[in-house]
N, C-alpha and C positions, 0 to 999 in steps of 0.2 A: 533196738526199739521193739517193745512187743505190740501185740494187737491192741490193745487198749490205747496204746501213743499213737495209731495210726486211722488214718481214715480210707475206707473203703470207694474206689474210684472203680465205677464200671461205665465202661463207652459202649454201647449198642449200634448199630447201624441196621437197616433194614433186612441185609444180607446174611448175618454174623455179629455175635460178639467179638470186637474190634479187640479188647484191652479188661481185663480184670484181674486189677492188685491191689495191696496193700501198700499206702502211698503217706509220707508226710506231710506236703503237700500239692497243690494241683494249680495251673493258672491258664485260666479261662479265654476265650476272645469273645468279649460277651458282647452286642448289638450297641453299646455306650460305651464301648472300651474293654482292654482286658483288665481283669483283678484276681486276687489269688485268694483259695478256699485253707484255710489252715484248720486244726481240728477246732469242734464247739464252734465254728461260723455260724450266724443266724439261717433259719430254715429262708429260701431265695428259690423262684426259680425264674432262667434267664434263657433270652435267644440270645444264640449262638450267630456269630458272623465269619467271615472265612479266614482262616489263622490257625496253628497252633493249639491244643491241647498240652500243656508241660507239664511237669509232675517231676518228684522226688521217692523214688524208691528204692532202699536199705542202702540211701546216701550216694546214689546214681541218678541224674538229671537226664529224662527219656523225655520225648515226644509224638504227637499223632497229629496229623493234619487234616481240616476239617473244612468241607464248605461252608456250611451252615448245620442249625440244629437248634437244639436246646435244651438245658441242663435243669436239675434238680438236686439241691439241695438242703439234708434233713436230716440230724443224728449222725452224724460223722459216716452220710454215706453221699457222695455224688455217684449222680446217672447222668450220664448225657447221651441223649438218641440223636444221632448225626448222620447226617450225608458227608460220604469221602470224595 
């Protein structure tokens, strides 16, 4: 998959950046439930509840674990600034 097939996932926290990759996809724990960002998703942006951050990278299923936060999504890039 090259860069063009993929979407840009960076996690922030207030300490450090948590996570920055290139991801297939990503799936969220979002304050109405979790849902998944695949590429070309509509621009969103969503609080975070405590859960899970998942993701798909170069065909490996990783995760990050999140209290809260909240995400942005725009052009095949998510941010989400989160408390761990």
């Amino acid at each position: 998959m090259g860069n063009t097939d993929c979407i840009h996932l960076l996690v922030l926290s207030p300490e450090r950046t948590v996570l920055e990759a290139q991801v297939s996809l990503v799936e969220l724990p979002g304050d109405k439930g979790r849902f998944t960002v695949l590429r070309n998703h509509a621009p969103l942006i969503s609080s975070l509840d405590e859960g899970d951050i998942s993701y798909v990278s170069q065909g490996t299923a990783s995760k990050v674990h999140v209290s809260s936060g909240f995400v942005e999504i725009n052009d095949n890039n998510v941010t989400a600034c989160v408390e761990l």
